[in-house]
N, C-alpha and C positions, 0 to 999 in steps of 0.2 A: 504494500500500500504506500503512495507516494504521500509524502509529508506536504501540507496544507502550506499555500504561499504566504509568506509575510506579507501583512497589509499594503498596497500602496495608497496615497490619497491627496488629492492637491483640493486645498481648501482655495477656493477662486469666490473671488467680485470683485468691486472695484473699490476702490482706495476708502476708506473709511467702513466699510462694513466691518471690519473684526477679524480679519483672515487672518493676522498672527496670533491674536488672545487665543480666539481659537484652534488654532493649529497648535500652537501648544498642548493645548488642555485634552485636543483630540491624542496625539502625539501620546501624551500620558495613560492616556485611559488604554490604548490598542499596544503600551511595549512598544512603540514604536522611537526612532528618530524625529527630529524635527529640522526642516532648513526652510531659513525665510529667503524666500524667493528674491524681492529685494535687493540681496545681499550679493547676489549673482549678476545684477546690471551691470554694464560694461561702465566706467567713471562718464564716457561721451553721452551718455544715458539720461544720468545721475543729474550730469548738468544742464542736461535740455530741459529737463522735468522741472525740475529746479527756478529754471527760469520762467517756466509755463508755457513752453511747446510739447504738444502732445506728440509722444514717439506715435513712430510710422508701424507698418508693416516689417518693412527692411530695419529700423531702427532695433526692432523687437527678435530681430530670427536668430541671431547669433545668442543673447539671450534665453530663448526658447530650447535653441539648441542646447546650452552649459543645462537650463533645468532635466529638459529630457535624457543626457548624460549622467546625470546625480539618479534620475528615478530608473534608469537603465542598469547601472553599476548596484543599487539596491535590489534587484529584481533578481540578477547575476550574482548575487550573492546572498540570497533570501531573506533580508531586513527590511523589517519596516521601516517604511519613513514618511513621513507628511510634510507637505510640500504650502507653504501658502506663497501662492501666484495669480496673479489677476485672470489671467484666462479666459478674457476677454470675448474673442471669434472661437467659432467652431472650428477655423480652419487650425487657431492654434491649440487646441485640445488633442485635435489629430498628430500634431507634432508629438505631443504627450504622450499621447495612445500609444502613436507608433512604436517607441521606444520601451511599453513597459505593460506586460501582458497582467489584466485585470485591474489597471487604474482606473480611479474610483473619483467622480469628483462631487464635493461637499459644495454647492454655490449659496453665500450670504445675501442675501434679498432685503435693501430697506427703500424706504423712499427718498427721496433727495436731500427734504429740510434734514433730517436726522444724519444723513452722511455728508454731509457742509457742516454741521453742527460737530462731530467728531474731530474733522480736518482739520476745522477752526482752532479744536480746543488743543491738538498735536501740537506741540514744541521739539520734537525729537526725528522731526520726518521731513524729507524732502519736498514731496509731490503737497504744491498749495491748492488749496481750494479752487481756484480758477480753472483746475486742469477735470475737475469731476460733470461738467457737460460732455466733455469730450472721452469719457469712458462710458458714461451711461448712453451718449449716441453709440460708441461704439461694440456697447457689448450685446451680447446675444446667448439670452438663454438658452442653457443646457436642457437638455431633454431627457427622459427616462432612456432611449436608448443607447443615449453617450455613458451610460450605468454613473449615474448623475442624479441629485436627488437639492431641493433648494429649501431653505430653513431661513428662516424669520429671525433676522440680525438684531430685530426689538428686544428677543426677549435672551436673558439671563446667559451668558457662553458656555457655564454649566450645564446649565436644561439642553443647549444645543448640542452639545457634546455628547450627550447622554442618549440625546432624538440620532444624531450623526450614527452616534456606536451601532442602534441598537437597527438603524436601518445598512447601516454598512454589514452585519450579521446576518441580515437577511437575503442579501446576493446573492445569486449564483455562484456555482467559480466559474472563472473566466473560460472561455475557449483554450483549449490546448493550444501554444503557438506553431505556427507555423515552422517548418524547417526546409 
């Protein structure tokens, strides 16, 4: 009998929902690692953000790629880890995917006043408030068959953690990958 995969999971939305409290908390609850996506920007990234130019496509892919690498090498070596990353497009999920057989994504869901309201209150982050039109035009909800599942950034990171776990238990396993 083949031993059960290490969790993978990228906590996704966009800037102010909660994606590393929670990735965290999820992180803890599943044994798993944690990496803040973040953290992986290239510094030309860092700075455009920073300033208040929304990265592009192109901006984003060699980043996509460093994440899909980190959730690849986890996979290759059966560890969990959770990932908080914007995750934006579907097209960049697939990037995801590609790289990491039965990733799982948690997407945070709030309305706008509440995630301007968070950004505001950050002192510790790059991306300002003026950049959160331009992720809410650009994102695009996940669906049940991205094995994707979306939670209410309102309430408590606990209680979601908890909704996250118990619907991440509830999954299939993934397709056998291809060879």
């Amino acid at each position: 009998m083949a031993a059960a995969l290490a969790p993978l999971v990228v906590v996704m939305g966009v800037s102010g929902s909660g994606k590393t409290t929670l990735g965290r908390l999820l992180a803890q609850r599943l044994g798993a690692e944690f990496l803040e996506g973040d953290n992986l920007h290239p510094p030309r990234n860092v700075e455009r953000m920073a300033a208040g130019i929304p990265l592009t496509d192109a901006d984003r892919r060699d980043w996509l790629l460093e994440i899909a690498q980190q959730l690849a090498d986890a996979r290759a070596g059966n560890h969990g880890l959770v990932v908080s990353c914007s995750a934006l497009k579907r097209s960049y999920r697939d990037v995801l995917r590609a790289a990491s057989t039965g990733l799982a994504f948690v997407h945070l869901n709030a309305d706008r006043a509440l995630l301007e309201a968070r950004m505001d209150a950050r002192t510790d982050h790059f991306m300002p408030a003026s950049l959160l039109d331009s992720q809410l035009q650009t994102l695009e909800p996940p669906t049940p068959a991205e094995r994707a599942a979306s939670f209410d950034a309102t309430l408590p990171a606990a209680q979601i953690a908890a909704q996250a776990s118990a619907w991440l238990a509830k999954l299939p396993p993934p397709p056998k990958a291809k060879r």
